[in-house]
N, C-alpha and C positions, 0 to 999 in steps of 0.2 A: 392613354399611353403612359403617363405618366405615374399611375398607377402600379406598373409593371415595376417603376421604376424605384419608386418608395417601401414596395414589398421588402427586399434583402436589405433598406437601409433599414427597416423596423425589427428585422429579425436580426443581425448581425451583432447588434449590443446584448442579443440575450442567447449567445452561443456559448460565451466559455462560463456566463453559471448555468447553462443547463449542462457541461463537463464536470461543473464543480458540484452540480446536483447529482449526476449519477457516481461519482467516488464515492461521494459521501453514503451515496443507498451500497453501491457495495463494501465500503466500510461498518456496513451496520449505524450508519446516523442517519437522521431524518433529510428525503432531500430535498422539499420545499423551505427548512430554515437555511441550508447552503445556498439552494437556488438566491432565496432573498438575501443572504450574504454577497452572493457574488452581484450580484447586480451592481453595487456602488464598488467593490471591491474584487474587479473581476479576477486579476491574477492571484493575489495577495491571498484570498479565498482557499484557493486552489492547492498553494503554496502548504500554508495552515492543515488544509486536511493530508497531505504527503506525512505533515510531521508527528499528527495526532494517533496516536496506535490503533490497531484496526479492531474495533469490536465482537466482529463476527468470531474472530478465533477464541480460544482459552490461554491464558496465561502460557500455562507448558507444551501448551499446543505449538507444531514447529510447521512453517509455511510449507503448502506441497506444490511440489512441481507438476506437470502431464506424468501420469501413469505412475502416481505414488513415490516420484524421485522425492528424496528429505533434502534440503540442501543446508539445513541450520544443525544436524549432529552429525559428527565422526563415528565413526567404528572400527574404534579400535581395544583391541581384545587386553585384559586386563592379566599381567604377566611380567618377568623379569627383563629387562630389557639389556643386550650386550654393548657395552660401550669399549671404547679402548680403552682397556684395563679397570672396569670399570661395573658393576653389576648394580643397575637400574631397579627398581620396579616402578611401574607409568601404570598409573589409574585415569582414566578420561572418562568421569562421570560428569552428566550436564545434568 
């Protein structure tokens, strides 16, 4: 019985770095060196990989949302823009 009971206390310390082992695989890093990071540094870990850039993409590559929404460029069209009393032109190249 007791047994039963030691299970979730042995698994429970290696829950948030096997969280911080799967960011890290879908960030494109390896996830048994996070895994072994988090162990001694289970948030801290975690923390680190949020701030580290994500591999997987390309530099000018822009995050996608479901169904190909862009949410990191504007569209907006290159042209004179009317101000009060005031004649603009607005270029928004990224």
């Amino acid at each position: 019985m007791e047994v039963l009971f030691a299970i979730p206390l042995l698994l429970v310390p290696f829950f948030m770095p096997f969280i911080a082992g799967q960011m890290a695989k879908s960030f494109g890093r390896d996830f048994w060196c996070w895994f072994l990071i988090g162990i001694p540094l289970p948030f801290i870990a975690n923390i680190i990989l949020l701030c580290l850039p994500d591999k997987t993409r390309k530099p000018g590559e822009a995050k996608k949302g479901k169904k190909g929404d862009n949410f990191t460029t504007c569209a907006i069209d290159e042209g004179p823009v009317q101000g009060i009393g005031h004649n603009h032109h607005y270029s928004a190249k990224t």
